[in-house]
N, C-alpha and C positions, 0 to 999 in steps of 0.2 A: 376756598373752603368755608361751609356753613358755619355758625359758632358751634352748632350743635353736635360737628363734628370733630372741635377739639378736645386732646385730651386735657385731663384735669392741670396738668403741669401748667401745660402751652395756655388755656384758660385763665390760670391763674397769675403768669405774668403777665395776659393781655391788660388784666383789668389792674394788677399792680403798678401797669405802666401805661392805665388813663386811655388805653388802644381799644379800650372795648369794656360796656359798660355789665355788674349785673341784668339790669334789665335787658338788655341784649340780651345774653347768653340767655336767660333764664325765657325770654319768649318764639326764643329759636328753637328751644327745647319741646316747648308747649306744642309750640305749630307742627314740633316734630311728631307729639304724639297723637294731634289730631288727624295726621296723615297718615301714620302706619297704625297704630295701638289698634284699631277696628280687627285690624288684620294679626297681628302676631297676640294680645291678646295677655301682656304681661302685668299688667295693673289690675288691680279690687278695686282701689279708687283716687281719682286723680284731684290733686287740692291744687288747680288753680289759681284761684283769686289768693288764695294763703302764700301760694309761688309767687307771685307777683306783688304783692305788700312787703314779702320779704326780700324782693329783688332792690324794691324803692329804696326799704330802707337801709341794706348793704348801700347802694350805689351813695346815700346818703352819708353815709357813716363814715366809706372810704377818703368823699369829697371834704370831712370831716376831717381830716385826717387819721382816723378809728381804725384803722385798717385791720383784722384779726388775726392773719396768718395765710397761708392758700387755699383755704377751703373756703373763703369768704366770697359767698356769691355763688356759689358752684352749686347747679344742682343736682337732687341726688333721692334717689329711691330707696323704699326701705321696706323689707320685708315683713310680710303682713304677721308676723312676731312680736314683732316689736314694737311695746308702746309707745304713742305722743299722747300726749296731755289732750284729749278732746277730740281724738279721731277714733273711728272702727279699726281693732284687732280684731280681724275674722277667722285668722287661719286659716281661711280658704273654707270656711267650714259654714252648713246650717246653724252649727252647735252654737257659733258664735254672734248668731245674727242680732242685729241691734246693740251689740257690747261698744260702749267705749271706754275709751285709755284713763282712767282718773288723774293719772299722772307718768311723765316722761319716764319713758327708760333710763338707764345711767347712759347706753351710747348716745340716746337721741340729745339727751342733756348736754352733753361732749360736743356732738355737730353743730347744734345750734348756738353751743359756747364759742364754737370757730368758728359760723356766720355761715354754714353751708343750708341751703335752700332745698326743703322735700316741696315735690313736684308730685309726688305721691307713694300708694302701698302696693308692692309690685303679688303676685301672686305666687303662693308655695302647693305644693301637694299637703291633701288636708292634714295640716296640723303638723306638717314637715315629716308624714309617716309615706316616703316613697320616694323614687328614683326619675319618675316622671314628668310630674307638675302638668296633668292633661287639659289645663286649662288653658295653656300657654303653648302655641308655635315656634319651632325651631326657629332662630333670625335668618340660617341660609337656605330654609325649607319648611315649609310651615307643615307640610306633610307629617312632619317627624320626629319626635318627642325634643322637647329643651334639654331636656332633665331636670334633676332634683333634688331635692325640694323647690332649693331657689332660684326653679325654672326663670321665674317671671322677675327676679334683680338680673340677673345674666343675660336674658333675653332686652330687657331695656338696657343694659349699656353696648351691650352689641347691635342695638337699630339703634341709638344715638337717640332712646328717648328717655337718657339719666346719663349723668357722664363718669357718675361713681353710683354704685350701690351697697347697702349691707343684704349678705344674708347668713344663714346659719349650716353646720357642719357639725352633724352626729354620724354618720359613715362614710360620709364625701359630700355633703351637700351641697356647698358653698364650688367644690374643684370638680364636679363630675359636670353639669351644666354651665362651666367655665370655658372646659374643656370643649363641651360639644359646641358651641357656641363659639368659640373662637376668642376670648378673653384671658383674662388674667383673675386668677383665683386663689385667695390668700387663707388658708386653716392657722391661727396662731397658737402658741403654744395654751394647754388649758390652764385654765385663770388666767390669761395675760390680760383677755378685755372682759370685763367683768359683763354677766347674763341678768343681773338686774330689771324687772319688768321686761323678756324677753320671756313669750310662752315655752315652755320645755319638752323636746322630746323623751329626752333621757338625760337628765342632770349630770350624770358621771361621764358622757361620753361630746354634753353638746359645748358648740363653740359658740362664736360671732367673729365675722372676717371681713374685707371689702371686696368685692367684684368689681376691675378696674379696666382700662383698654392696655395700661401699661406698666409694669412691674414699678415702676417711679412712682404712679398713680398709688398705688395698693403700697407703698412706705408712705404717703402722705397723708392716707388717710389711717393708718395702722396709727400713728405716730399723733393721732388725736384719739384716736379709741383706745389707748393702752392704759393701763396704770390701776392699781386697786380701787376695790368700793369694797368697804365692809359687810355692804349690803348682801353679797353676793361670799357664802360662804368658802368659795372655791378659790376663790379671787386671790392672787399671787400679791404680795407684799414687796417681792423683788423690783427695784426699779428697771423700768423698760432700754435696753440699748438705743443709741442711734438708731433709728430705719435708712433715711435716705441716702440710696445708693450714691457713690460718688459717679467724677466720670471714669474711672480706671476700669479698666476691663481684663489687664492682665492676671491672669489666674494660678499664675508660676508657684508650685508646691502645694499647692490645692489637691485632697487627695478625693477622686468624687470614685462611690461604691456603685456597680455593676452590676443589677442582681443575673446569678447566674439561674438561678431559681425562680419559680412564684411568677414574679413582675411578668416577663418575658412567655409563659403559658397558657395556653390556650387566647392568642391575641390574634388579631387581625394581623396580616402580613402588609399591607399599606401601613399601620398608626408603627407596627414594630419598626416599620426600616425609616419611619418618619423621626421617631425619637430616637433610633441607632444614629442618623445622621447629624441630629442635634448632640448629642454626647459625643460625637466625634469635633463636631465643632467647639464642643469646652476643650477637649484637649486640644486643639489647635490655638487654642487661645492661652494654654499652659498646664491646665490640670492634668493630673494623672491617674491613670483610670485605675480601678482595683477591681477583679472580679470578686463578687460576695454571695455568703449562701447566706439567705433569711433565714430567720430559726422561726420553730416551729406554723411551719406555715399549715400545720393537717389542721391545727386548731383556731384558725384564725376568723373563718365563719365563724364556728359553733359559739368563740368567745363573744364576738358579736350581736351577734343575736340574743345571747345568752344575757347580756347585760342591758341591751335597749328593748327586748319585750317586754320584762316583767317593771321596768321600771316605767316606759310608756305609759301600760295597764293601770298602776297605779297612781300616776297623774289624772288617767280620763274614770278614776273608779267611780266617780259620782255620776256623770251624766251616761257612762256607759250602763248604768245599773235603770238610767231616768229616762233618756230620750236615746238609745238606741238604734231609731230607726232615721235619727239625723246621720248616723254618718256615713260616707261614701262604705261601699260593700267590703273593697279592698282593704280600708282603715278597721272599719269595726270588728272584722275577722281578723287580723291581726292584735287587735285588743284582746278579743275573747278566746283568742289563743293565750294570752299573758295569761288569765285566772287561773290558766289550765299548769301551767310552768310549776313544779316545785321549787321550793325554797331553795333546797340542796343544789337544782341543776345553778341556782344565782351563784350561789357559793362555790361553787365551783368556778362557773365562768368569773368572780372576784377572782379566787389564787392565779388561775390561767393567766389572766391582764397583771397580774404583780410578775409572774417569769417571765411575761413576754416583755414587760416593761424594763427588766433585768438584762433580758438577750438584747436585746436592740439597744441600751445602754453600752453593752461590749461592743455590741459591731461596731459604732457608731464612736468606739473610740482607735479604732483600724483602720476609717476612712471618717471623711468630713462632713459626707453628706451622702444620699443616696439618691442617684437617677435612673426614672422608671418613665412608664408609661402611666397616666392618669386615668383611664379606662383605657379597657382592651379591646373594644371598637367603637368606631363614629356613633350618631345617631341616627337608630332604627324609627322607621314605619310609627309613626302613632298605633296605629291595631296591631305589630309585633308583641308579641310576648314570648316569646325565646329567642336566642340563639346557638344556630347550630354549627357546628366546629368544624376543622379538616379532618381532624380525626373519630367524624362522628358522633361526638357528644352536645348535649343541647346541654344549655344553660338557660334559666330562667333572665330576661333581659336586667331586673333588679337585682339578679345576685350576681352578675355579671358587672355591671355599673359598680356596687360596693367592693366588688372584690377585692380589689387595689387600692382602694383611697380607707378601707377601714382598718389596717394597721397604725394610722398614726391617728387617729382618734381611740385605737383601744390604749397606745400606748403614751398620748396626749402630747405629741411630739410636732414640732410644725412642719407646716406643708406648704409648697407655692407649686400651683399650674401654670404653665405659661405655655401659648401658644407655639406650634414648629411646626405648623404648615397644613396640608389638606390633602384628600384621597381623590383619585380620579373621579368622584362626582363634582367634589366641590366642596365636601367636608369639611369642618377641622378636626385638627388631630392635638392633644394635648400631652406636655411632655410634664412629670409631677417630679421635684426635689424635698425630700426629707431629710429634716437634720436636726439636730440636738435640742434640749428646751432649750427657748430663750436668744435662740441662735436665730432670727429670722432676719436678722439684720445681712447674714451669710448669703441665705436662701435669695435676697433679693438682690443681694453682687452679683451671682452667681447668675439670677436670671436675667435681672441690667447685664448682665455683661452678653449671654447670649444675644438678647432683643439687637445688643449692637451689630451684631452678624449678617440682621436680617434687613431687608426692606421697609421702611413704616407702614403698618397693617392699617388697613381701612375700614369701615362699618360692613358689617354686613347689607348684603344687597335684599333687603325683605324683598320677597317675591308678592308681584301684585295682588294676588291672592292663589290659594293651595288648591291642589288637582280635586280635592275634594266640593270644597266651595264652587268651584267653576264646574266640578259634575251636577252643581244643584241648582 
C-alpha cells in the first residue's frame, strides 16, 4: 500500500509510531496529484512547496517530541470556502478572482493548531450554489457529475489526492458527493463547527463537515473542528461529546427509524435495495428497526428553497447588482430569482422550519436515529439534467440530489453518509443516518459499527481519462 493510500487513522499511527515520516505521506500525496488531478480535476489550487515546509516541519516537531494529536502531518484539502491567511478564495467563481484570505478561517486555525498539512483548495459549484461541481470528475467516472458543491474535497479523498478534506453543507453538500463518490460524509449538527471566515451560501441553513475514507476518519477530524467561536454567531456554546467511535459494534437496543415514507420514493431500485441491505445488516448487529412516517414531507422543497434563495441573494446583492456578467448562468439566475422572492414567501418558509424542527424532534424521540438512502440515484451523465422515474416522472437532477439530504439542514440536525456498496456499473451508493443534535457521537457508532460488516474499501480507480476526452 502507497502512503497515499492510507486512511487518516492508519497514517496517523504510522507516523506516531516513527513507521513512516510526514514527509513521506505528504509527497506520496503530491505525486498522487500530479498523476491524476489533470484528470479528475478537483483542485483551484495546489500549495505545494507550503505542503512540503509543512511536512519538514511536522516530521521535525514529532522528532521533537511536539507531537499534536493525529492529524499531525496529515494532509488535507480544503474547500475553496474557506479561508487561509494568504491564499485564493475563489469559490470557484470569476467574482472572486485575485481575492485573497486576509486571515485564517476558525476551522483552518483548528487544523493547523493540530499540525495537519493543506496540500490545497479543492473545487466547489460556484459559490457552493449547486448539486454538481462541473468542474470536477466523478473518482469512478469522470464522465459523470461528482456532486456538490463539494465535488472537488470528495473527489480528492476518493482518488487519494487528500486523505481528509473539509467541505460545506446547505442542502446536502458535504453527503451528496460523498455519497456518489464512494466516502464518508459528515453534516454536524448547526453551530457545532463554527463558519468563521467561511464564504456563505445561506447562513441559517450552512454547515462545515469533513469528508473522509472512514467513519473513524470524519470523528477525528470532527473532534478538532468542534467547539464555539464567538465569532460566528450561530456557534453552539454546548461542549462537543466524545466523537471517536470505540471498537464495540454491538448495537443491542438501538432503536434505528425506517422511513416508510419520502426516503424510500421515487429512488433508484439498485441504491434502495443497497441501503435495505445495509439496515438489515444494523439489525443483525442488534438494533431494532422501527417503521416511521416523516412529517410533513409536501413542504420539505418549498421550505428549502424558501430559506437559501432569498438569503443567498442577499449575500451576492452587491456584485450581483456590479458584475453580473461574472457569474456562471446557472448561479446568476438563481440569484435574480432571489430579488424576485417576497418577504412573506421568507416568513413563511422561517414558521415551516420552526414545525418541521418540532416534528422531527417527536419522531426522533420514538427511535434513535433515522436510516435512509443519501440520494435516490448514483451519479448521472455530466450533460444529464433530469431524471426520469418508473413511474414516469422526471425530476430535475438537483432537486433530485437535495431531496433527501435537505431535511436535516432545514432542521439543523446531524447527518453521516457512509458508503454500502455500488450498482451494476460500478457506482457508489450511499447509505445517510440522521439523528438528534449533538448526537453525532451516535451517528458515528452506528456507521463504525456497519463499516465493520464490510470489506475495507479501496480508492477509487480514476479512469485514465473520460470517453469524452478520448473522443477529442
Amino acid at each position: 500500500m502507497q502512503p497515499y493510500e492510507m486512511t487518516l487513522a492508519a497514517a496517523a499511527d504510522a507516523i506516531r509510531a516513527r513507521q513512516m515520516s510526514p514527509v513521506e505521506l505528504v509527497d506520496s500525496v503530491l505525486e498522487r496529484i500530479e498523476r491524476v488531478e489533470p484528470r479528475t480535476g478537483a483542485y483551484v489550487s495546489v500549495t505545494a512547496e507550503r505542503a512540503r515546509r509543512a511536512a519538514r516541519e511536522a516530521e521535525d516537531d514529532i522528532a521533537a517530541g511536539r507531537h499534536r494529536g493525529p492529524l499531525h502531518g496529515i494532509p488535507m484539502g480544503l474547500k475553496d470556502l474557506i479561508d487561509v491567511a494568504g491564499t485564493a478564495t475563489s469559490a470557484s467563481s470569476r467574482v472572486r478572482a485575485g481575492h485573497r484570505a486576509p486571515a485564517d478561517s476558525t476551522v483552518a486555525t483548528r487544523l493547523s493548531a493540530a499540525g495537519a498539512v493543506l496540500v490545497g483548495k479543492t473545487h466547489t459549484h460556484e459559490f457552493a450554489y449547486g448539486l454538481t461541481t462541473p468542474q470536477t470528475g466523478n473518482a469512478w467516472d469522470l464522465d459523470r457529475v461528482a456532486g456538490g458543491s463539494s465535488g472537488g474535497s470528495a473527489v480528492a479523498v476518493a482518488a487519494g489526492t487528500a486523505t481528509f478534506a473539509l467541505g460545506t453543507d446547505t442542502g446536502g453538500s458535504i453527503r451528496v458527493p460523498a455519497a456518489l463518490n464512494g466516502v464518508v460524509g459528515l453534516k454536524p449538527t448547526y453551530g457545532l463547527v463554527p463558519r468563521h471566515g467561511v464564504t456563505s451560501l445561506s447562513w441559517s441553513l450552512d454547515h462545515v463537515g469533513p469528508i473522509t475514507r472512514t467513519v473513524e476518519d470524519a470523528a477525528l477530524v470532527l473532534t478538532v473542528l468542534a467547539g464555539h467561536d464567538p465569532r460566528d454567531p450561530a456557534s453552539l456554546t454546548a461542549p462537543p461529546t466524545a466523537c471517536r467511535p470505540g471498537p464495540r459494534t454491538d448495537l443491542t437496543g438501538l432503536r434505528i427509524g425506517v422511513p416508510r415514507t419520502y426516503y424510500f420514493e421515487h429512488v433508484d431500485a439498485e441504491v434502495e435495495a443497497a441501503v435495505r441491505s445495509a439496515i438489515d445488516a444494523l439489525e443483525a448487529l442488534g438494533a431494532r428497526l422501527v417503521e416511521v412516517e416523516i412529517p410533513l414531507t409536501r413542504y420539505i422543497r418549498a421550505t428549502q428553497w424558501g430559506l437559501m434563495v432569498p438569503e443567498a441573494t442577499a449575500y451576492h446583492e452587491a456584485t450581483l447588482r456590479t458584475v453580473p456578467e461574472l457569474y456562471q448562468d446557472d448561479v446568476r439566475v438563481l440569484l435574480e430569482a432571489g430579488e424576485l422572492m417576497p418577504a412573506g414567501d421568507y416568513l413563511r418558509a422561517q414558521r415551516s422550519r420552526t414545525l418541521m424542527r418540532q416534528e422531527w424532534t417527536h419522531l426522533l424521540r420514538d427511535v434513535d436515529l433515522i436510516a435512509a438512502p443519501t440520494v435516490p440515484a448514483t451519479a448521472v451523465r455530466a450533460d444529464q439534467e433530469t431524471i426520469t422515474w418508473t413511474d414516469g416522472t422526471v425530476e430535475g437532477v438537483s432537486d433530485a440530489y437535495v431531496r433527501l439530504s435537505a431535511p436535516a439542514n432545514i432542521t439543523g440536525m446531524p447527518s453521516l453518509s457512509v458508503p454500502v456498496g455500488h450498482d451494476t456499473t460500478g457506482l457508489p451508493i450511499g447509505m445517510q443516518l440522521v439523528g438528534r443534535p449533538l448526537e453525532e457521537s451516535l451517528l458515528l457508532r452506528v456507521g463504525h459499527a456497519y463499516e465493520s460488516t464490510r470489506p475495507a474499501r479501496s480508492l477509487a480507480p480514476v479512469p485514465p481519462t473520460s470517453k469524452a476526452m478520448h473522443a477529442l
